[in-house]
N, C-alpha and C positions, 0 to 999 in steps of 0.2 A: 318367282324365285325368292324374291324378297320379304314378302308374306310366308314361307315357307323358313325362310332363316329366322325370323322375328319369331314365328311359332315354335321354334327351336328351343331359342335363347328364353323364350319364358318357361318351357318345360324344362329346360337343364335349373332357371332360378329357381322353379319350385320343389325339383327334387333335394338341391342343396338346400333350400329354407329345412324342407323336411328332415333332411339328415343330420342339422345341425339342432332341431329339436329336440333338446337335451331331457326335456320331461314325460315326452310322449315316447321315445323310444323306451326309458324306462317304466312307464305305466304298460309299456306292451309287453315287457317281461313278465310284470310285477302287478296284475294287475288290481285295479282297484275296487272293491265292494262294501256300499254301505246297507246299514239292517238297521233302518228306525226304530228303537222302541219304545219311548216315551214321546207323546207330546202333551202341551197343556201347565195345569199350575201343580206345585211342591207346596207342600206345608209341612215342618218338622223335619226328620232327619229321614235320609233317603242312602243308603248303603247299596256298594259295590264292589263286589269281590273281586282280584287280583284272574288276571285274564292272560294267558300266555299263549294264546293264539292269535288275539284282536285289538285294536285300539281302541278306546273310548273317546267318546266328539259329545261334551257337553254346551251347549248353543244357548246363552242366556239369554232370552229379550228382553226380562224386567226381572231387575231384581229388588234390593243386596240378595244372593248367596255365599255362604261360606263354605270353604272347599274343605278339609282336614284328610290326613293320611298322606302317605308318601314318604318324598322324600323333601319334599319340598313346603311341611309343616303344615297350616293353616293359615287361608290367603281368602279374604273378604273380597267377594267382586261386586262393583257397586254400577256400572254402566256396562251396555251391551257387551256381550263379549263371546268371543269361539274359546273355545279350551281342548285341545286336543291331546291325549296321552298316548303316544304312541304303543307303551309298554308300561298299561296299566299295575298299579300294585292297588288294594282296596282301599277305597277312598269312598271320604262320605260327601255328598250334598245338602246343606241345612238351608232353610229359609226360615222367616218368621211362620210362628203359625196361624196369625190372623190373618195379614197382608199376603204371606206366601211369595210365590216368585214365577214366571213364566218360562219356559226350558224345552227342548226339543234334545232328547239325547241318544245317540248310536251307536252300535258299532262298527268298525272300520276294520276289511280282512283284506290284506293285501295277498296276493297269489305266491306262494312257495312257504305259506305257512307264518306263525308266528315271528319268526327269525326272518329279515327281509332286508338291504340295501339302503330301501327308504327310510323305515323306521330306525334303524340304526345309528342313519346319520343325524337322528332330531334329538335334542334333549326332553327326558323324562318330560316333561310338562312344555305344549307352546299354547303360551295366552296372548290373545292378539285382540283388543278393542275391537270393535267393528268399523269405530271409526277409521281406522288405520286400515280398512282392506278399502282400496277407492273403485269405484266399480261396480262393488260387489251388492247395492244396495235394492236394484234392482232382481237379483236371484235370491235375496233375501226375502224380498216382498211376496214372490213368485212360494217359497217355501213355507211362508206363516201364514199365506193366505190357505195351504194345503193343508200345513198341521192343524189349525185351530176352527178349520169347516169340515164338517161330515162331506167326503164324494168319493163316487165310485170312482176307484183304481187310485186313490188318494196314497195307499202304503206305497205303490209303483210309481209313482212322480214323485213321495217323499225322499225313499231311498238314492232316485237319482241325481234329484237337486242336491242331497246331503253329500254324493259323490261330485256332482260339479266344486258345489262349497269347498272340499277338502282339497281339489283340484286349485283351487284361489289362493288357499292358505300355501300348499307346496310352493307356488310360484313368489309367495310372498318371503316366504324362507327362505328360498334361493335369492330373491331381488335384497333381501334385509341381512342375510349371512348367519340367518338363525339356526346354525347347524353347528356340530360336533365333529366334525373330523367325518371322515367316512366319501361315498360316492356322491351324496348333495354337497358337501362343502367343495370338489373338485368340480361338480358340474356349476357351480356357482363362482371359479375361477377362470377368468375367460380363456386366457393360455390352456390350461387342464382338460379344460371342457373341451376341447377339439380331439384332444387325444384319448379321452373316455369316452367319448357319443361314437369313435368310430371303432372301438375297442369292444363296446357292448354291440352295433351292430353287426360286427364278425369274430366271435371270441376264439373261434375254429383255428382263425391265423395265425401261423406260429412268428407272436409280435418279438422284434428285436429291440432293445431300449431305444435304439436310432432312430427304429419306425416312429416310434412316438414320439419323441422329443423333435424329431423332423415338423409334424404335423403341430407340434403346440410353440415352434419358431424358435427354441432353444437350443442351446446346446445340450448336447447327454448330460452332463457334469453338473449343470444348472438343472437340468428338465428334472434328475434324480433328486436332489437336494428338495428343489422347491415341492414335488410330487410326495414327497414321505412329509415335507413341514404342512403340507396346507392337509392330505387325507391321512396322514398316520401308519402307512404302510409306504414300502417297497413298489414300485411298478409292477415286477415277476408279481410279489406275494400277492395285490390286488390282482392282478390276471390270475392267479391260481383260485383265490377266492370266489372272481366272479365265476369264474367256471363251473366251481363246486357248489354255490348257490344257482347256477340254472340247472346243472345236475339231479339236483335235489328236487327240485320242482317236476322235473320231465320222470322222478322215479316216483314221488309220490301220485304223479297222471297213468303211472302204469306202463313207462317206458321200459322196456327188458335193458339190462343194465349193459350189455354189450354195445346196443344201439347208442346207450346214451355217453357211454365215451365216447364213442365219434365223434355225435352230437355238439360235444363241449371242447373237441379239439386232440382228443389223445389219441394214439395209436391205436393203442390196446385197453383190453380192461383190466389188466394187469397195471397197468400206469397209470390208466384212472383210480384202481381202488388204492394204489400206493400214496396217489396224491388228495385222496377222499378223508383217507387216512389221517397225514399227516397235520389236514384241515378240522378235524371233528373228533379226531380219537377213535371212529368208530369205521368199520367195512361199509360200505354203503348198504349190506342186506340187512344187517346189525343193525344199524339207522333208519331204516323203513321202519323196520319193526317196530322200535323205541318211540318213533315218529307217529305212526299212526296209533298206538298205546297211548303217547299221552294226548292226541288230538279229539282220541276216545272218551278219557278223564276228563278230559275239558266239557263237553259235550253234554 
């Protein structure tokens, strides 16, 4: 009986570690895919068009490069470093042209399209030394040893170490608060984060502000206040939003649109499209369309 309680109490810890897994629950929404397509050396100026589907993961292992475009001007990186744009505009790559520069670069599609939760909450450009990711040097080695040797199934272990790699950087941004407002800057709050990990895994529920503020130890009154300063919305508005972003994902998978207001918690699909609406300006069939149009252009 007592072998029987103990096997208990470690399956009840491990489905709570799981639940409180603030970045895999959202990678399981949202999920992750990287598409190597550079490795090897730069010389001279290297151009990249503005991408409104995908993120760009420029990986320098020897440089200087100089980065130019954006918003963020022209920025000389002189030791190892990740460079992640979540919502690329064009941007160029320079190296010298005798010496050149070493680089592995990708890109990054997170699941429900260009517009995502994740990317949202990051700033236009995260640059992170390599030194500063601890750990990580090891999946490093694992990835330069891929990109810079000819072998079979090499693009298939490139693309998913590039996906672990991005996987390191997120965590890092959440442990470092290199976020903008949004769902990483609340999952990066430890109060918040109880009440968004459980929020995303049942969005169906019709949550009261009590519910939440219950589960992140506050009062309503505080839980409200601190909830709009640290992510920039309302409670409800966040809850309608995520709704309407897993919406979007389940219609652009070919969900029929009735099923997928269930899906996301509404009665009807009357009440979905009122609050699709109010979210995007556009009906949900209006927005497929628009959606896979410009996913077409992109392409």
């Amino acid at each position: 009986m007592k072998r029987s309680a103990s096997s208990s109490t470690i399956l009840l810890t491990k489905r709570l570690a799981l639940a409180m897994d603030r970045l895999s629950l959202l990678l399981q929404r949202f999920s992750l895919s990287a598409g190597v397509f550079y490795t090897g050396q730069i010389c001279g100026i290297h151009h990249f068009e503005r991408d409104t589907q995908r993120g760009h993961v420029h990986l320098i292992k020897r440089g200087p490069v100089t980065l130019t475009g954006g918003i963020e001007g022209t920025l000389t990186i002189t030791e190892p470093t990740l460079l992640f744009l979540p919502r690329p505009d064009a941007h160029r790559l320079i190296a010298d042209d005798r010496d050149g520069a070493d680089v592995v670069c990708a890109s990054i599609q997170f699941g429900g399209g260009g517009r995502n939760p994740i990317t949202d909450s990051l700033p236009p450009m995260v640059l992170v030394p390599l030194s500063d990711l601890p750990g990580a040097q090891a999946l490093l080695d694992l990835l330069y040893d891929e990109a810079f040797t000819e072998q079979c199934g090499r693009q298939a272990a490139l693309d998913r170490l590039c996906e672990l790699l991005l996987i390191r950087l997120l965590r890092h941004c959440l442990d470092r608060g290199l976020t903008q407002g949004g769902t990483l800057a609340g999952l990066a709050d430890p109060r918040l984060a109880k009440a968004l990990v459980a929020v995303h895994e049942n969005a169906t529920r019709a949550w009261e502000l009590s519910d939440m503020a219950q589960l992140a130890g506050m009062s309503r009154a505080r839980f409200a206040v601190h909830f709009r300063e640290v992510i920039g919305d309302t409670p409800a508005d966040y809850l309608a939003t995520w709704r309407v972003t897993l919406a979007q994902g389940l219609l652009r998978a070919g969900r029929p649109l009735k099923h997928v207001a269930l899906d996301v918690g509404y009665g009807s699909a009357s009440a979905f499209t009122r609050a699709f609406i109010r979210k995007t300006g556009k009906a949900p069939t209006h927005w497929l369309r628009d959606a896979d149009a410009e996913a077409a252009a992109q392409a």
